[in-house]
C-alpha positions in Angstrom: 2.1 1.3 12.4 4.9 -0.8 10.8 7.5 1.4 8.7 7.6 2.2 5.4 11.2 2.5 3.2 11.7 4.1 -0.3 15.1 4.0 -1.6 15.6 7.4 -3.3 16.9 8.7 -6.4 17.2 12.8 -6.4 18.5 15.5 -8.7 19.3 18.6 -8.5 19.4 21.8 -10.9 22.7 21.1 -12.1 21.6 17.3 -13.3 23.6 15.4 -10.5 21.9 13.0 -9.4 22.3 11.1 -6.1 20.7 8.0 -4.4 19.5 7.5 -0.6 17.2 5.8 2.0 14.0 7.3 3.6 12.4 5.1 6.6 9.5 6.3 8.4 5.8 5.6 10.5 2.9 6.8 10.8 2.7 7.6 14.8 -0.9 9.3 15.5 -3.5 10.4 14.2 -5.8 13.4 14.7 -8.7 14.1 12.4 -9.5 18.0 11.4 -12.2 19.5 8.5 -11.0 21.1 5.2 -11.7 22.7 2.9 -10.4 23.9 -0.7 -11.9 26.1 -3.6 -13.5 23.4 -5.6 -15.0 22.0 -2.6 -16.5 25.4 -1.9 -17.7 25.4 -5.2 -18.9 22.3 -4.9 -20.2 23.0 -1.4 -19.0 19.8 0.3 -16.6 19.7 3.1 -13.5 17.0 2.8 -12.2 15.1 5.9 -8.7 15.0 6.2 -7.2 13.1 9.1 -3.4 13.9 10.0 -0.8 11.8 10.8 2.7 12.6 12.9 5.5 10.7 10.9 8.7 10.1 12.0 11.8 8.3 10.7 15.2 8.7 9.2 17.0 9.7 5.9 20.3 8.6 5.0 21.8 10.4 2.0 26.0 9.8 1.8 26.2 12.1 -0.6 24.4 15.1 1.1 24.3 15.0 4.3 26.6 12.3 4.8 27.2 8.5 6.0 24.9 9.4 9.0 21.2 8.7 8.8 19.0 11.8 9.7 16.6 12.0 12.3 13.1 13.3 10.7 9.4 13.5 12.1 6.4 15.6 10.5 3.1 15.6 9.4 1.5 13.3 6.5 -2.6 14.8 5.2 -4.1 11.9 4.7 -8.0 12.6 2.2 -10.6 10.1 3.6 -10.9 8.5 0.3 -7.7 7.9 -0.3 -4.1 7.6 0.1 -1.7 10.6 1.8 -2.3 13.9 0.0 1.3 14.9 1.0 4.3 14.3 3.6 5.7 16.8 4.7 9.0 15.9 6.5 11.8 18.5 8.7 15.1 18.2 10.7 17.6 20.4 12.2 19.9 18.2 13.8 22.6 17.6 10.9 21.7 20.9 8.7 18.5 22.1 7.8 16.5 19.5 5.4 13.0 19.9 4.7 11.3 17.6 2.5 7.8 16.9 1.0 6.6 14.1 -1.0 3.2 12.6 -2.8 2.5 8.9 -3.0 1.9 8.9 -7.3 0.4 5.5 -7.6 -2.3 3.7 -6.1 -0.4 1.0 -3.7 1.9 3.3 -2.1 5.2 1.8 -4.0 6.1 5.2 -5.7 6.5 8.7 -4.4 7.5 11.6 -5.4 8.8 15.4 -4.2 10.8 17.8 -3.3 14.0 18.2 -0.6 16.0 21.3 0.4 19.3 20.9 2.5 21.1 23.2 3.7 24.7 22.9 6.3 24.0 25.7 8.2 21.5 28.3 9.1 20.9 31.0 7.2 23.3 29.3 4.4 21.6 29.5 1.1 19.7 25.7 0.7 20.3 23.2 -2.3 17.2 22.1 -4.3 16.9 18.6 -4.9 13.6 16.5 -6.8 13.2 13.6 -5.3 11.9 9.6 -6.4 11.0 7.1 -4.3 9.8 3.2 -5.0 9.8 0.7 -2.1 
């Protein structure tokens, strides 16, 4: 699948706010059966299908001028768009991030991303905006 880039506003706790770069693809896909409480309720079943997703993130200000290597896993609802992205690396730091598409074409997402230098360091909070 061809790659997708946001470019990225985030801010953290504080009200700094910082600008970066994600890149990434959708590698495979492997379907599975879910379920939630209001589908219970409802007694339907909801097919998901997953995705592997890999890319890179550069953020200067963060992790600096170097981009960072990510891969994951992006829930994709059969009726829709990605449910959430969910997005990890350990090769500069430890960054986990995890983002919603918020608007029908895919041009706008929006999440969460934690970063941290070292292990066991405590992690800095970030929110994070996206538009392509």
């Amino acid at each position: 699948m061809e790659s997708i880039t946001y470019n990225l506003i985030l801010c953290d706790d504080e009200k700094n706010i910082t600008e970066g770069v994600l890149t990434y693809s959708m590698q495979d896909s492997k379907s599975a059966s879910a379920t939630d409480e209001i589908t219970k309720l409802a007694e339907k079943n909801t097919e998901v299908s997953t995705f592997e997703i890999k890319g890179e993130i550069t953020l200067p200000e963060i992790t600096g001028s170097t981009a960072v290597e990510v891969s994951g896993m992006s829930y994709v609802s059969m009726m829709g768009p990605p449910i959430s992205s969910i997005l990890i690396s350990q090769k500069q730091g430890i960054l986990s991030m995890q983002f919603n598409i918020i608007d029908s074409p895919g041009t706008h997402i929006g999440g969460g991303l934690s970063y941290a230098k070292e292990p066991m360091k405590p992690a800095k909070m970030w929110s994070v905006l996206g538009i392509v």
